[in-house]
N, C-alpha and C positions, 0 to 999 in steps of 0.2 A: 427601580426604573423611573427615569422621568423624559419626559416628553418637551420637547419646546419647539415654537411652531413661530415662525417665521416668513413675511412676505410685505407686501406693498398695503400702507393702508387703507382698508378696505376690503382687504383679502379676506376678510372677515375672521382675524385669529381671537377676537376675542369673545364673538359668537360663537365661532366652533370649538375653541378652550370651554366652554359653558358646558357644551353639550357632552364633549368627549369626559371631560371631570364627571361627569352624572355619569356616563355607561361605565369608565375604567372606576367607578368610586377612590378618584386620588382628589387631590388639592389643587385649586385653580390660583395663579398668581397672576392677576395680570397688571400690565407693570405702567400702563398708560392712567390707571384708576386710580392706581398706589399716588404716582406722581400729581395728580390733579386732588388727591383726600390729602396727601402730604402738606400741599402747599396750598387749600381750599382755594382751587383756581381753577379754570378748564384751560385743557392741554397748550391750546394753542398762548396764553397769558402768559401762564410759565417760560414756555420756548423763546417769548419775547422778552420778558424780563431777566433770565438767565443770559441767551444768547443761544448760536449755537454748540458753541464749544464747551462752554458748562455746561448743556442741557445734555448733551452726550457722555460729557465724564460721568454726570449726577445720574443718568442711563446706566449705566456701567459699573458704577458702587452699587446702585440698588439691587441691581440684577446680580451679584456677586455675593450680597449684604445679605438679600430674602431665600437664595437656593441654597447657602452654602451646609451642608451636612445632612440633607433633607432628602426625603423620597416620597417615589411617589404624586409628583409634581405635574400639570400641565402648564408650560411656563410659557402664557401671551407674553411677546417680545413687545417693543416698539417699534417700528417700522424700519427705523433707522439706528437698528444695534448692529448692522450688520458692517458699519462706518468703523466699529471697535473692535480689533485684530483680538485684544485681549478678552473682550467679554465673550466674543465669538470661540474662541480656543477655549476659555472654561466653558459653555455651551456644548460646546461638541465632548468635552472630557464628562461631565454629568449628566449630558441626554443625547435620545435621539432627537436631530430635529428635523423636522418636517416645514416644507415649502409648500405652503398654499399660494400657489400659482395661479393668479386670477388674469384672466387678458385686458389689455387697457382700456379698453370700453366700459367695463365692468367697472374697474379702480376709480376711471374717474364717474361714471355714472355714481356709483355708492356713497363717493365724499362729497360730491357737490350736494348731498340731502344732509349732509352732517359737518360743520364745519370744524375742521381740527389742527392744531401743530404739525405742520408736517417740515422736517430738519432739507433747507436746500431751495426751500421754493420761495425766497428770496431774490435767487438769483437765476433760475432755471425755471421752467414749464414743467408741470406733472408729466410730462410727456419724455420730456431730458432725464428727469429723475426715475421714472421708468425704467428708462432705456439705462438709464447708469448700475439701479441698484441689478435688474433683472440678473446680470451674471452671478452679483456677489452673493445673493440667494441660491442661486444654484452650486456655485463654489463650497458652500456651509452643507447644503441638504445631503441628511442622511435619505431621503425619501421626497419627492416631487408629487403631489397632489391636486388635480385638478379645481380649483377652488370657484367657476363659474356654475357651479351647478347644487343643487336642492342640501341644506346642512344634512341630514341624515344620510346620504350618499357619499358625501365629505367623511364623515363620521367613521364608517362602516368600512370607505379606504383606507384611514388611517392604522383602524384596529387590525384590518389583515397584514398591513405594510406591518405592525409592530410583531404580532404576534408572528412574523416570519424570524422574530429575534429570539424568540424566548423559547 
């Protein structure tokens, strides 16, 4: 079984990828790290230098590159995988994934303390992209999770949403 958690950056998927890999003892991949140790740059450098149309394919090999044959996974997305019809359909065929659903306030409170690449906000307001990705997140989740509130609470939803699989 593998796990992959998806939402708005900020939503905190790769704080709570942390925690959930420590209670389920699997393997945390999270994919925002990979692509910043990959290319010794922070996220947002890459997204510029690439663009965002390669930052999205180069999204979408890794994420296809690092899961493929594996178990046991909690697979942090990046925010904007959900742009990739393909990576999204293998997502869904090797895990469940779960929507950490954070409300906008939240989203943007979190990132203005962190500055990062976020695919879109070129040309739109975190508020547009918001309002854009919200559906496609929910279109993907196997499970909807309240993500404004305490990580171990997070954590604890997660586990019962899966263990209603197994």
């Amino acid at each position: 079984m593998n796990i992959t958690l998806i939402g708005m950056p900020g939503a905190g998927k790769s704080h709570i990828g942390k925690e959930l890999a420590k209670h389920l003892n699997f393997t945390l991949i999270e994919f925002d790290s990979i692509l910043e140790k990959e290319f010794g740059k922070t996220l947002q450098i890459v997204l510029e230098e690439l663009g965002e149309e390669s930052f999205l394919r180069k999204q979408e090999e890794d994420t296809i590159s690092q899961t493929q044959g594996r178990d046991n996974l909690i697979i942090s997305t990046g925010g904007s995988i959900i742009y990739t019809e393909h990576a999204m359909r293998y997502l869904a065929d090797i895990s469940t994934i779960i929507y950490l659903r954070a409300d906008y306030e939240t989203v943007e409170k979190r990132i203005s303390a962190i500055p990062r690449g976020i695919i879109g906000l070129k040309n739109k307001s975190l508020k547009q992209l918001y309002d854009e990705r919200t559906p496609l997140y929910e279109k993907w989740a196997s499970f909807t999770i309240d993500a404004n509130r305490q990580p171990l609470s997070i954590v604890n939803d997660i586990e019962v949403a899966i263990g209603s699989l197994r």
